[in-house]
C-alpha positions in Angstrom: -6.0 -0.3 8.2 -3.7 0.9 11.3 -5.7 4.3 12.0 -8.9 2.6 11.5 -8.3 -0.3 13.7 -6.9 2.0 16.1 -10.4 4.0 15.9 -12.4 0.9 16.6 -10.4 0.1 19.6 -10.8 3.5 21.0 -14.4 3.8 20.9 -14.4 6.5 17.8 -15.7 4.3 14.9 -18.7 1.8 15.1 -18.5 -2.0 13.9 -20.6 -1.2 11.5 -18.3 1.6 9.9 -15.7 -0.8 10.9 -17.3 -3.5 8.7 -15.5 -3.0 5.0 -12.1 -2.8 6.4 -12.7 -6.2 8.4 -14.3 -7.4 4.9 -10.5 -5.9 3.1 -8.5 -7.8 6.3 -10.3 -11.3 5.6 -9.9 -11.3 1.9 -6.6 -14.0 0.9 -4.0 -12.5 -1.7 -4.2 -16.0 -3.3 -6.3 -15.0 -6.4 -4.6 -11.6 -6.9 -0.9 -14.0 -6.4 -2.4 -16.8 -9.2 -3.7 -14.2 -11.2 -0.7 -12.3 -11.4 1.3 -15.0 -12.1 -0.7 -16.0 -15.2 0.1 -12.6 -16.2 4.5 -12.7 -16.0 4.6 -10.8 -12.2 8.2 -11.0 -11.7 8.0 -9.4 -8.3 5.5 -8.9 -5.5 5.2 -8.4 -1.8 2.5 -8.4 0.6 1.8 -5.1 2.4 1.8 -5.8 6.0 3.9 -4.9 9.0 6.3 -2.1 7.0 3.8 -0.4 5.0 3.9 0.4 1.3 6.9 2.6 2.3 8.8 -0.3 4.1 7.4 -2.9 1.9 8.4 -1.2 -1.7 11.7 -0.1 -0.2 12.6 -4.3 0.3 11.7 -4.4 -3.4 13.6 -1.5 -4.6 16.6 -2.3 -2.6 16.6 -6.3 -3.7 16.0 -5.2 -7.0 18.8 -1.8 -7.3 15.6 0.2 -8.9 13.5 3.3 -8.2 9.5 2.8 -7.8 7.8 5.8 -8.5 4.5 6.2 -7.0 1.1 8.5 -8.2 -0.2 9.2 -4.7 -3.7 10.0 -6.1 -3.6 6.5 -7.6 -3.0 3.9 -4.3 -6.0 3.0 -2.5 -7.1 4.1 0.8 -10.5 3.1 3.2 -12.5 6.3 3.3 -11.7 8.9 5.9 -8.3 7.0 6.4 -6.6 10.8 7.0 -9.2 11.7 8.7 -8.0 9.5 11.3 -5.4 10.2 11.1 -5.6 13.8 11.5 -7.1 13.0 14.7 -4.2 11.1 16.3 -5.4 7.7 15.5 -2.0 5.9 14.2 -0.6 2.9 15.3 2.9 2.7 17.3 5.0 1.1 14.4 3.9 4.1 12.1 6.5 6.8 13.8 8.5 3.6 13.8 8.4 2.7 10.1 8.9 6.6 9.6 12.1 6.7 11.3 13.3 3.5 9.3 12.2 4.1 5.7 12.6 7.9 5.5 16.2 8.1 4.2 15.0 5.8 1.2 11.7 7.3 0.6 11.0 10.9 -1.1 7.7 12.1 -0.1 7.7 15.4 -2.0 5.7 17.9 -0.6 3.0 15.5 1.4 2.1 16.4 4.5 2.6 14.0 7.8 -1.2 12.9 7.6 -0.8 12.2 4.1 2.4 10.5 4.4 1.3 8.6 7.4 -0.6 6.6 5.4 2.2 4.9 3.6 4.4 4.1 6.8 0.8 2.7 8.4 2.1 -0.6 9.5 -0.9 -2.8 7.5 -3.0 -5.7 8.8 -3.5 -8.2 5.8 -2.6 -5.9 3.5 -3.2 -6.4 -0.4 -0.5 -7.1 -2.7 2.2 -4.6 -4.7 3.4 -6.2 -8.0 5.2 -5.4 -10.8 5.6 -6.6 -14.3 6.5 -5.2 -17.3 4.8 -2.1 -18.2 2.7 -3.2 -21.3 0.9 -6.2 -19.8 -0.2 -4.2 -16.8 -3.3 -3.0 -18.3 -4.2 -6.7 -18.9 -3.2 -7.8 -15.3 -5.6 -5.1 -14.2 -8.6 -6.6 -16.2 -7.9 -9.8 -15.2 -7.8 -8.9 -11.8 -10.3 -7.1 -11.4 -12.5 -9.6 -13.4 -11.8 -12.5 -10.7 -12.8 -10.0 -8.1 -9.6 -7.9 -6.8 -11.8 -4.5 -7.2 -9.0 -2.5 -5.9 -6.6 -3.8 -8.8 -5.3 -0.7 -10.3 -2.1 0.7 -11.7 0.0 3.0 -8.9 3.4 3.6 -10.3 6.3 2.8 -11.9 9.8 1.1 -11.9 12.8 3.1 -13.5 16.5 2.4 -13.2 18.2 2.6 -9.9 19.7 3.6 -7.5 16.9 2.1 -5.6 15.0 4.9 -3.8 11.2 5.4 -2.9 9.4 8.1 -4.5 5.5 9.5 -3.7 4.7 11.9 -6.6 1.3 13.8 -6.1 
């Protein structure tokens, strides 16, 4: 949302472009948190002020695993790196950089690609994990109640706890 937002406030992107990122911001977690609980989550966080990077780091380091992420898989507004590109990051995205980069492996992604993982969130959707052979399931539910960006992005694998972005 951070490079989006930040295009709004400077005059680059119009309300109505704007529009399905403020329709994202105002949606509650609360189905997606009910749903996955019916379906044995044993660990979630909300992706906010730390981005995915910072965010899945917190669960990685509680947890002592490594969460492995398809890059191609995570979900993104459209033209997010296009903003990107064009300078339109928020302040706390160098700052979450700077934090989360010796626990994160970005292979060979590029700043603008990576950028969008350290993207400090506004109301940001939920990452959770469960055990590998009900996620299909929590998917379908998920997406059944609504969550239309439910979707499998990774995976967990024994420790040490490290970030990875595959892709």
């Amino acid at each position: 949302t951070g490079p989006i937002i930040t295009a709004l406030r400077k005059g680059k992107l119009s309300e109505t472009d704007f529009a399905p990122v403020a329709e994202s911001m105002k949606t509650l977690n609360r189905v997606a948190c009910e749903t996955g609980l019916a379906h044995g989550v044993h660990g979630a966080t909300d992706i906010t002020g730390f981005g995915l990077a910072g965010h899945a780091w917190g669960m990685a380091e509680a947890s002592g695993v490594r969460i492995t992420f398809e890059v191609a898989a995570l979900p993104r507004f459209d033209g997010v790196e296009r903003w990107i590109a064009k300078g339109m990051c928020t302040r706390n995205t160098d700052k979450n950089r700077d934090i989360y980069t010796p626990h994160v492996d970005l292979e060979s992604l590029g700043k603008v690609a990576s950028d969008v993982f350290f993207d400090p969130q506004t109301s940001g959707g939920l990452l959770l994990a469960l055990e590998a052979t009900r996620a299909d399931g929590l998917v379908r539910a998920l997406r059944g109640a609504g969550v239309t960006a439910a979707r499998i992005v990774g995976e967990v694998g024994p420790g040490p706890a490290r970030i990875l972005f595959r892709g």
